[in-house]
TORZA-738833 format. One record per residue (C-alpha): x, y negated, z. Coordinates in steps of 0.1 Angstrom, whole numbers, plus 5000, padded with zeros to 4 digits. Layout:
XYZ
...
! end
This chain:
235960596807
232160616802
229960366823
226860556841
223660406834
223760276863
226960036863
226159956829
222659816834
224559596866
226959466840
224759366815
222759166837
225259026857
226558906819
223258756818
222958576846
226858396839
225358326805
222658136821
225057966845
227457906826
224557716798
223357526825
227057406836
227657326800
224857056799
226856856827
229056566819
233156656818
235856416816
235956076799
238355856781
241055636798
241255256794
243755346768
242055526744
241955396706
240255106706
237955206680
236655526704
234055436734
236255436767
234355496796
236855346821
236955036799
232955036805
233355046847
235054736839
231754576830
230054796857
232354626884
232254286870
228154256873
227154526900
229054426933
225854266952
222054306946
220854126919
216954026913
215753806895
215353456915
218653496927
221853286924
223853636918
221453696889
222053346873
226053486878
225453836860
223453656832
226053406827
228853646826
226653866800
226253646777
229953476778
231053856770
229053866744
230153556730
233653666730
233054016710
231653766679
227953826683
225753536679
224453506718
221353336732
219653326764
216053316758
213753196786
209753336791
207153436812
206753846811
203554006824
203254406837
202554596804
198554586798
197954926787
199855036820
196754856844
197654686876
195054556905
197754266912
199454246878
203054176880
204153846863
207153626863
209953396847
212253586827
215653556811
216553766781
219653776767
219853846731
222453846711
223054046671
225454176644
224454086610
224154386587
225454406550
221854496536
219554486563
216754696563
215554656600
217254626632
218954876660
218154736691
220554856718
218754776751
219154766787
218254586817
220554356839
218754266865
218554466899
216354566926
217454366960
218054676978
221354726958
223954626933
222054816905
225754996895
223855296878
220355126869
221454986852
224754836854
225855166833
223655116805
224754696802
228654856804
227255166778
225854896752
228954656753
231654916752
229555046722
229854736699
233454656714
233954966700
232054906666
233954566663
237654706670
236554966641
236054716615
233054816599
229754626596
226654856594
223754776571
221154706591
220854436620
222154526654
220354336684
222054336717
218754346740
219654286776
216254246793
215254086822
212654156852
212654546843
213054636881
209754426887
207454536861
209154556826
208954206825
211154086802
210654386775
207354266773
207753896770
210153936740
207554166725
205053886738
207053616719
207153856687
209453676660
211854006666
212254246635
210654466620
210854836613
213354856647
215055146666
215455106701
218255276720
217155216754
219555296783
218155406818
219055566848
217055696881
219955826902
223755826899
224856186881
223756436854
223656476814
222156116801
218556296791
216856156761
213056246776
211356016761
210355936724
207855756703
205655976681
205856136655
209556146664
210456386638
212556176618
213955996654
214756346664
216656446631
218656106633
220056206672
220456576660
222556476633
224556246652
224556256688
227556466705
225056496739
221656556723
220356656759
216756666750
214256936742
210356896730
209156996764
210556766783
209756416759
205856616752
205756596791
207456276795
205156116774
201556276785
202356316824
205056156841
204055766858
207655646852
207955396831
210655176815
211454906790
209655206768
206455116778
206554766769
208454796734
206755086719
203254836716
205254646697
205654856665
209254966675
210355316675
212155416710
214555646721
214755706764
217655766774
217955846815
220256006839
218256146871
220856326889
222256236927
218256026930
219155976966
221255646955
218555526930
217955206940
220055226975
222655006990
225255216977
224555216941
227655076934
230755136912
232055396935
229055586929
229455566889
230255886873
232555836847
231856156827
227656016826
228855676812
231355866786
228556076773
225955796771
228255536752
229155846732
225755916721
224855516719
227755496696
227355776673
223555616670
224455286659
226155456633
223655676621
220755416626
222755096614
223155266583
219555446574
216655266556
214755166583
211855116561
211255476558
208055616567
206355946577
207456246595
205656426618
206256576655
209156886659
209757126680
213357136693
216257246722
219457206729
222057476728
224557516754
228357386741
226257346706
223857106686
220857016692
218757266670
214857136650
212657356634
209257256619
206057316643
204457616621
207357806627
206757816666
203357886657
204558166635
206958296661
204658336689
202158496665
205058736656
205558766690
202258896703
202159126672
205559286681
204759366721
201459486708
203859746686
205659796717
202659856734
201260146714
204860286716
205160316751
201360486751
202360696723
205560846744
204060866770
206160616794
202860446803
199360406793
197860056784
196260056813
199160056833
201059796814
197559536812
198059546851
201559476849
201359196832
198059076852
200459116880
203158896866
200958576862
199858646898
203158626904
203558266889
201558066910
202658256941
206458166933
204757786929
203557776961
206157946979
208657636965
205757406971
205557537009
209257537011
209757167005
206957097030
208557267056
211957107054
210156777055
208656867085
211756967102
213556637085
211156337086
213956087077
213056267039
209956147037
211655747027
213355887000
212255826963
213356156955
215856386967
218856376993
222356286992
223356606993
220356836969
222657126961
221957386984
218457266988
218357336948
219857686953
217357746982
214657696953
216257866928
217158216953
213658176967
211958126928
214258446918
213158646949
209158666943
210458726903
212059016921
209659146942
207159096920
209159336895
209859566930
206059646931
205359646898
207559936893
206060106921
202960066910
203160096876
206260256868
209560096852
208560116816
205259946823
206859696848
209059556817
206759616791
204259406811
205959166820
206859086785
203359076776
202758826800
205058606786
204158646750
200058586760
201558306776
203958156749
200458226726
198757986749
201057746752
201757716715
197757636711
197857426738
200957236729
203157386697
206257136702
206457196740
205957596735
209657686721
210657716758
208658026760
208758126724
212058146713
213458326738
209958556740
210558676703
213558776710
213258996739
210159126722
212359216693
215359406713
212759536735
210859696700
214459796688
215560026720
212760246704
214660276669
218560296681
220560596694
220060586732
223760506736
223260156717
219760096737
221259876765
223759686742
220859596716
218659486744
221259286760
222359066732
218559056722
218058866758
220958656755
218258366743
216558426776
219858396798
219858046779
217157856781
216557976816
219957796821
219057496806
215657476814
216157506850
219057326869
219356976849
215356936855
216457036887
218656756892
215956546883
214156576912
213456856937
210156756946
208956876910
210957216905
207157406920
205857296889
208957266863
211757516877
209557786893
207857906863
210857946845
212758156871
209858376871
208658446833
212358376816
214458526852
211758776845
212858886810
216458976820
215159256845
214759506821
218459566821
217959676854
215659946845
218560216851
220360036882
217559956902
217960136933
215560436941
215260356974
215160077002
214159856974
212359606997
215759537008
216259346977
213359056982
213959037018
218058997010
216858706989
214558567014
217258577040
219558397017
216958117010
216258047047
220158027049
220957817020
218157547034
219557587066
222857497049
221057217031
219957037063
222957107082
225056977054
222956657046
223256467081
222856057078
225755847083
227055577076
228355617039
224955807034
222155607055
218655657062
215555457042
213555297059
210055037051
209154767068
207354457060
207154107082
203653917071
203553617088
199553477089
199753097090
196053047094
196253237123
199853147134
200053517141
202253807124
202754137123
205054437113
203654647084
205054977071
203955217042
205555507058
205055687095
206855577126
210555647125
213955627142
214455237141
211155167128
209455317162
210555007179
208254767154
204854997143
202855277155
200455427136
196855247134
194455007119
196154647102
194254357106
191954327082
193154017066
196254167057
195454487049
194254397015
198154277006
199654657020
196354867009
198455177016
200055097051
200555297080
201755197103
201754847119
202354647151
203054287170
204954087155
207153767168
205553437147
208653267129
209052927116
208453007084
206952757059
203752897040
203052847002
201552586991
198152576968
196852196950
194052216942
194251996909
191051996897
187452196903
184952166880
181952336875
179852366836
177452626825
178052826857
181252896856
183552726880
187052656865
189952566892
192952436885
196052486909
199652466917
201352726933
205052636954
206952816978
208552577000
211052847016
212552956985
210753296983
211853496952
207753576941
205053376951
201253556948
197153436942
194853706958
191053676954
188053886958
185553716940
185353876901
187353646878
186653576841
189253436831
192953336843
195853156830
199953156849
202552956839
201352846806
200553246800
196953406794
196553696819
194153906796
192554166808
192353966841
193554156869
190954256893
192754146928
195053816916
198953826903
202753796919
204753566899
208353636903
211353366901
209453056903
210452776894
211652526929
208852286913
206052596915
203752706887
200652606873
197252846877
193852786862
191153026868
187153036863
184653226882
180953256886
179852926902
179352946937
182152976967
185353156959
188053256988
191853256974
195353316996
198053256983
201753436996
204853426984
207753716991
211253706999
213354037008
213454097044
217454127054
217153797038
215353637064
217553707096
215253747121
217253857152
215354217158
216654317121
220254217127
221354497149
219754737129
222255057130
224555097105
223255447089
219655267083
218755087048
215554957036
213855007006
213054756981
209654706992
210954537027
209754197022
208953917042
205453767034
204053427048
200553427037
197253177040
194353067025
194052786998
192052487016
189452257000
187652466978
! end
């Protein structure tokens, strides 16, 4: 039976479309390894036994519970052999990262190392134990403490001893500023060439993503290719990740220190990122199997390289769906999208020269399709908006909802839908041929631009932009019968990297997909319409847009339906208690608009002035009951003024036990010193200092000479500080970490 032109075009883009679903499904974690697995083999469920042992209750820093977790650390450390020490500091918020109120506080790193045969540097396998107070910390980062400690269980049980030095790096005071990272940086001593395996998450599901790298991060990138079973990384995402994205981790406080990092993150299920109910039950086994996998594998292939090495320059590279991780040089994507251009321009002339369209008609095609880019882009963008206008309760979240899915398809339909309807009045304008043809050229001017632009980021458009330039340019030199077939195979790497460049950024967060998912449904969705050439429908064709458009209002209607708060999946809320004690007077203070539960404490409005400074992007406020609440305490120790400059010597206590205690000024320091540690540059507002010590810190300071105002605070989490209007809070309502309970005044006899 022969297939009409018709059926056949259908086919071969419906086999197109599974290709690109079933790439993207092949990027997600499956299955993981029993508690009995060989002992020599990383076992996930022998990981969530470190997972449940440290992440049951919240666990910051200044906390007995984080004394516990450190504790148990380092005793299990101690029992797999390594050579385990708990060393104390003072961490400050990374200096290149720039902070009005710079972020300081006592830290406690635990460190602990393997000796190599031959050392040539150290592999530093790193994560962070401490947690935000808002949750247990069971994914971030409980999973990447269990991933690093099943990993050298593992290396131990398998009786070799790698060559180079492998450091056990458990840092401290991550959740409050990279603290930690950057005090054992800060303390130097550490060695020297080092590769960091660093283990993240921000959420509780999807692939671990390494999307993040020091540069160049050739040779890095040859190591994991050569190694790692779960590469899941491309050159796009770490070139973005490293110019554009204002996350940061350990990352940005080792890499200043000479040593070359690896990022490991998952992003996936963001709704429980730092939330009450990231806890073990919210672990995905299959994500810790493929991180301890990949952190395994690497200690093998880094533990026995020369570390000393030098050179290398940047790749480009992406991952292949149920495949490796593949690298080519950089003048190779340069040479592709050259190629490229030079092949739709032969395709061009062809068309002309049959007379399927004119140039003309194929130039306003393609101006057509980037029109079309932007328009998909806001259309997502608008989307979003609207469902947070319908669903307030979203604006709390740090990312996405408990329950993104259909949301994500809503995107993904509604992306797809202006690709289509684009493509709709492109043919009717232009005609088929030049609706393909252009459309093509718009991606290969835009793969050209991108490779100048950015050559390692550009193999997302390139790669699979060659190729349908090529089957594209070959349906003009093969029987008719073989035109289709050719054509489909030849947009098989189009199917692909649409897969896997859409739905795991996807998971990542939806709030981004206008700006990372969009343009890839529309240019690389784009390139599989040509199969369609034959089987689009003569008539009625509108139907097809408004079919989709339909489907996306359902599928977010799904999506809100679907995602109602309860009890298991609760509601985040901000509030803040700032207690005045000069005034005797307090208040309620929240960064985000009046809510359900939060109604009943702020309404929108003006704070008073001398707290707005500490909540410079409040909303919200309102009267609030004055508590017995002891304030911080400020001695002045000495004052002394010499060549105009007025140094001030002060300690700092918090005589309620708060878990940070601040300095705020207004007057321009010169030069300022916490804790026994120089604060250089000095921050332009005053410090926090987190965990201090029941006996208080030290602070000297010098100024201009003349008068100088300073208020001092100090912070403790609000549920901690049972005040009865919190207690009968409903059960479906959290709060966010920033929920604290502040007691501030001014320092007296200055």
């Amino acid at each position: 039976m022969r297939l009409g032109p018709r059926l056949s075009g259908f086919l071969s883009f419906a086999l197109l479309v599974a290709i690109a679903v079933g790439s993207a499904w092949a990027l997600q974690p499956h299955g993981h390894r029993p508690e009995s697995a060989p002992r020599d083999v990383f076992s996930a469920e022998r990981a969530m036994r470190v997972v449940e042992s440290i992440a049951t209750q919240p666990h910051p820093v200044g906390t007995a519970e984080h004394d516990r977790v450190r504790d148990h650390l380092v005793d299990e450390l101690r029992k797999l052999g390594l050579d385990t020490e708990i060393r104390p500091g003072v961490g400050r918020y990374p200096a290149a990262l720039g902070r009005e109120v710079l972020g300081i506080g006592r830290v406690d790193n635990i460190v602990a190392r393997i000796r190599g045969t031959a050392s040539t540097g150290a592999v530093y396998l790193v994560a962070h134990y401490d947690s935000v107070p808002s949750g247990p910390g069971a994914n971030d980062d409980g999973v990447g403490v269990a991933a690093v400690l099943e990993a050298v269980r593992a290396l131990r049980e398998g009786g070799t001893t790698p060559r180079n030095d492998i450091v056990v790096l458990l840092t401290d005071g991550e959740e409050i500023g990279l603290l930690g990272a950057e005090a054992f940086v800060a303390a130097g001593g550490y060695d020297r060439p080092g590769v960091v395996i660093n283990h993240e998450a921000r959420g509780a599901g999807g692939p671990p993503l390494l999307w993040r790298t020091t540069r160049p991060d050739g040779p890095l990138i040859a190591s994991v290719a050569a190694a790692a079973p779960h590469p899941n990384t491309d050159s796009l995402s770490t070139a973005l990740a490293g110019d554009m994205t204002s996350s940061t981790t350990d990352f940005a406080a080792l890499q200043p220190g000479g040593l070359r990092v690896l990022d490991w993150a998952f992003a996936g299920r963001s709704a429980y990122y730092h939330n009450i109910f990231d806890d073990p039950a919210h672990v995905d086994p299959a994500v810790v199997q493929q991180m301890g996998d990949n952190t395994l594998a690497l200690i093998g292939e880094f533990g026995n390289q020369d570390l000393t090495a030098a050179g290398g320059a940047d790749r480009a590279y992406f991952q292949l769906p149920f495949g490796p991780l593949v690298v080519v040089p950089v003048w190779l994507i340069v040479a592709l999208a050259i190629l490229t251009v030079l092949v739709v321009g032969w395709t061009v002339v062809q068309v002309r020269r049959t007379g399927e369209a004119s140039i003309g008609r194929v130039l306003g095609s393609a101006a057509t399709a980037f029109v079309a880019v932007p328009i998909a882009m806001a259309a997502t963008y608008g989307l979003w908006e609207a469902v947070l206008a319908v669903r307030p309760d979203y604006r709390g979240l740090f990312v996405d909802p408990y329950r993104p899915e259909l949301y994500d398809l809503a995107v993904l339909v509604l992306s797809a839908t202006v690709a289509v309807a684009w493509y709709a009045l492109a043919r009717r304008l232009f005609g088929p041929t030049a609706a393909a043809v252009g459309l093509l050229t718009c991606v290969a001017l835009f793969g050209a631009a991108a490779t100048a632009l950015a050559p390692t980021a550009a193999q997302i458009v390139v790669i699979p932009a060659v190729a349908a330039a090529l089957g594209v340019a070959l349906t003009f030199l093969v029987p008719t019968a073989w035109r289709l077939p050719v054509l489909t195979v030849f947009l098989i790497p189009a199917a692909v990297f649409a897969g896997t460049g859409t739905w795991v950024p996807l998971q990542a967060g939806i709030t981004g997909a206008p700006f990372l998912i969009t343009p890839v449904v529309v240019l690389l969705g784009g390139l599989l319409l040509p199969a369609l050439t034959h089987a689009w429908p003569k008539r009625r064709t509108a139907l097809i847009p408004l079919t989709g458009l339909v489907l996306t209002v359902a599928l977010t209607a799904a999506g809100s339906a679907v995602d109602r708060v309860d009890d298991r999946h609760p509601q985040t809320v901000q509030l803040a208690y700032a207690l005045d004690a000069d005034k005797g007077a307090a208040q309620w203070i929240s960064r985000l608009e009046p809510g359900r539960f939060t109604d009943r404490f702020v309404h929108t409005g003006p704070l008073d002035p001398a707290l707005a400074v500490l909540w410079p992007d409040a909303v919200a406020s309102g009267t609030a009951p004055t508590q017995p609440l002891a304030p911080p305490t400020a001695e002045i120790r000495s004052d002394t003024t010499t060549s105009g400059l007025r140094t001030i010597q002060l300690h700092l206590a918090s005589p309620r036990g708060a878990t940070a205690v601040a300095l705020r000024y207004d007057t321009p320091v010169t030069s300022l010193r916490a804790a026994g540690r120089d604060l250089t540059p000095v921050p332009t507002k005053g410090f926090q200092f987190a965990a201090p010590p029941p006996q208080g810190i030290d602070v000297e300071l010098t100024a201009p000479a003349g008068p100088l105002a300073l208020r001092v605070a100090d912070y403790s989490w609000l549920p901690d500080a049972g005040f009865d209007a919190l207690r009968n809070r409903p059960s479906d309502i959290f709060f966010r970490q920033d929920s604290t309970c502040v007691v501030v005044t001014s320092v007296r006899g200055l």
